[in-house]
N, C-alpha and C positions, 0 to 999 in steps of 0.2 A: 425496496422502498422502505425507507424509515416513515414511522408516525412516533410522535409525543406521547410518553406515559404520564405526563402531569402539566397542568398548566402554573405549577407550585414551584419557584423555585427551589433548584437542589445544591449544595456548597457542594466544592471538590468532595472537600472527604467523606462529606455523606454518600457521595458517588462512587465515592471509590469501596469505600465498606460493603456498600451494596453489591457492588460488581464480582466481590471477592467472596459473596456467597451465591452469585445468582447462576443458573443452566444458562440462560439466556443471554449474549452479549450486548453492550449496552454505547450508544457513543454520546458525548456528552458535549452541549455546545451550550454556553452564557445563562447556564443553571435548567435546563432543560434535557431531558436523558431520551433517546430515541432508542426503542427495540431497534435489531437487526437481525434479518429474513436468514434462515438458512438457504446455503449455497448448495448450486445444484453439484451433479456427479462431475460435471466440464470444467466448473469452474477451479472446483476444489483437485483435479489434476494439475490441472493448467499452474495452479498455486504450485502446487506440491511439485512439478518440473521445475519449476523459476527455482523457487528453494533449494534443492536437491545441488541443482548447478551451481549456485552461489555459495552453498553451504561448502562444498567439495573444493569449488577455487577459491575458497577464502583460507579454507583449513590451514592451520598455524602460523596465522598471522593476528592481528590486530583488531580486525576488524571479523564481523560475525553478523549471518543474516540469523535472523527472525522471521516467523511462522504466526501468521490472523490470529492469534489469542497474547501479543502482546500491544500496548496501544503507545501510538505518536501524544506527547503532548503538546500544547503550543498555546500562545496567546497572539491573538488577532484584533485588532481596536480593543483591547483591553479586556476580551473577553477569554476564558480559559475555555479550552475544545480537547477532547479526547478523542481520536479515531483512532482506529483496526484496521492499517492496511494491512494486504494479502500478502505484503513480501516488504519488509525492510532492512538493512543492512546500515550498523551503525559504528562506530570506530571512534567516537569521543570520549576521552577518558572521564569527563564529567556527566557520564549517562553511568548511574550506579544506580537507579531503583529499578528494582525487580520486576516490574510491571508494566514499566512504561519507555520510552525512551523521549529527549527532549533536543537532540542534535543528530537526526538519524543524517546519514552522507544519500544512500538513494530508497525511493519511497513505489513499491508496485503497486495496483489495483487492479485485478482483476473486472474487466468491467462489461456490464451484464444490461440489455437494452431497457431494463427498471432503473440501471443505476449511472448510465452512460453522463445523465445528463451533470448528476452529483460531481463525479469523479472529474469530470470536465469541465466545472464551474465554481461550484463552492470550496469542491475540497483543494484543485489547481491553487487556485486565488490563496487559499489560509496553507498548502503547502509549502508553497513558494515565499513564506514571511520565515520560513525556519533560517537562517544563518548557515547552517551545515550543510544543508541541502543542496547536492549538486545534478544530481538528476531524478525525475519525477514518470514512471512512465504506466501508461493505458494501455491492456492487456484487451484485446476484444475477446468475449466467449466464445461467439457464433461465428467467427471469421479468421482467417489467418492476417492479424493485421495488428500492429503494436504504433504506440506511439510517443516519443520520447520528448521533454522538455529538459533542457539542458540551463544551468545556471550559467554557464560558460557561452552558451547562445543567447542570451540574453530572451531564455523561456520560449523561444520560438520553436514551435513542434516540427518534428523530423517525425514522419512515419516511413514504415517500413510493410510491407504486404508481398502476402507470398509463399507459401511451405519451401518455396526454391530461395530463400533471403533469410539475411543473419544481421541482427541488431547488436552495435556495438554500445557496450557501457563504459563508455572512455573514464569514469573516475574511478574501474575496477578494475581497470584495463584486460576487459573479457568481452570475448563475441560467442554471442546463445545464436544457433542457428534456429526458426524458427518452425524447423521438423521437431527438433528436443521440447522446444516451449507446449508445442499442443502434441507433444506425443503420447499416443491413447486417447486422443480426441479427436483431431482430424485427417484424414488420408489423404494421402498424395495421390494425386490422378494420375494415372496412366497413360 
């Protein structure tokens, strides 16, 4: 759950100065800066498998994931929005700052029943304005259950459920089985 540290408007770069000194991670929407919650032990696996995979099937090529401490930027009705998803993978040669990316190709959230409803609503809605964007997907914490929105589908979600099922990311051309994604989190029944 985010709350508002200020009812004061904040400019990018005061935001951004900020963030480059603070413990705390910070997301930033139409001049307003929201704390964010530390993640539990589930989540931050579940991150760390998705990365690991992508990291390993990208290796020497072009493209490169990212790991929750770098942020999307974007503009939505004209407003500037900074978020931290859990997992992004970017490949635009016009993404050169160091801290942010602004043409990611696919966009992960780990999502947590405090945050189901963000990652499903607002952030959907302002991901899906990015141009690069080719797939968007929801990571459930508590469940073995993923859920993909494809540019190529015209956003319409594909889930997938299951420890026995494997989610395809057609713009990476790789399939995560869905044992790897919660592996050390969830167990297969017997």
């Amino acid at each position: 759950m985010q709350t508002a540290l200020s009812r004061d408007y904040i400019s990018v770069d005061d935001y951004l100065a900020g963030e480059a000194m603070s413990d705390v991670k910070h997301e930033y929407a139409a001049g307003s800066v929201y704390a964010m919650a530390g993640a539990s032990r589930e989540h931050n696996r579940i991150a760390g498998n998705i990365y690991s995979a992508l990291a390993q099937h990208l290796r020497g090529g072009r493209c490169q994931a990212f790991i929750s401490d770098i942020k999307v930027r974007l503009e939505t009705l004209g407003d500037e929005i900074f978020y931290y998803p859990d997992v992004m993978v970017g490949c635009d040669p016009r993404d050169t700052h160091r801290l942010y990316l602004r043409y990611p190709k696919v966009l992960v959230e780990v999502s947590s029943e405090s945050t189901e409803r963000l990652d499903r609503g607002e952030k959907r809605l302002a991901y899906q304005s990015l141009e690069t964007l080719e797939e968007y997907i929801i990571v459930a914490q508590d469940r073995a259950e993923i859920t993909i929105f494809r540019r190529a589908n015209k956003w319409k979600p594909e889930t997938v459920a299951g420890l026995d099922q494997s989610a395809s990311l057609k713009s990476l051309d790789l399939v995560l089985a869905l044992t790897l994604i919660y592996d050390g989190v969830l167990k297969v029944e017997s």
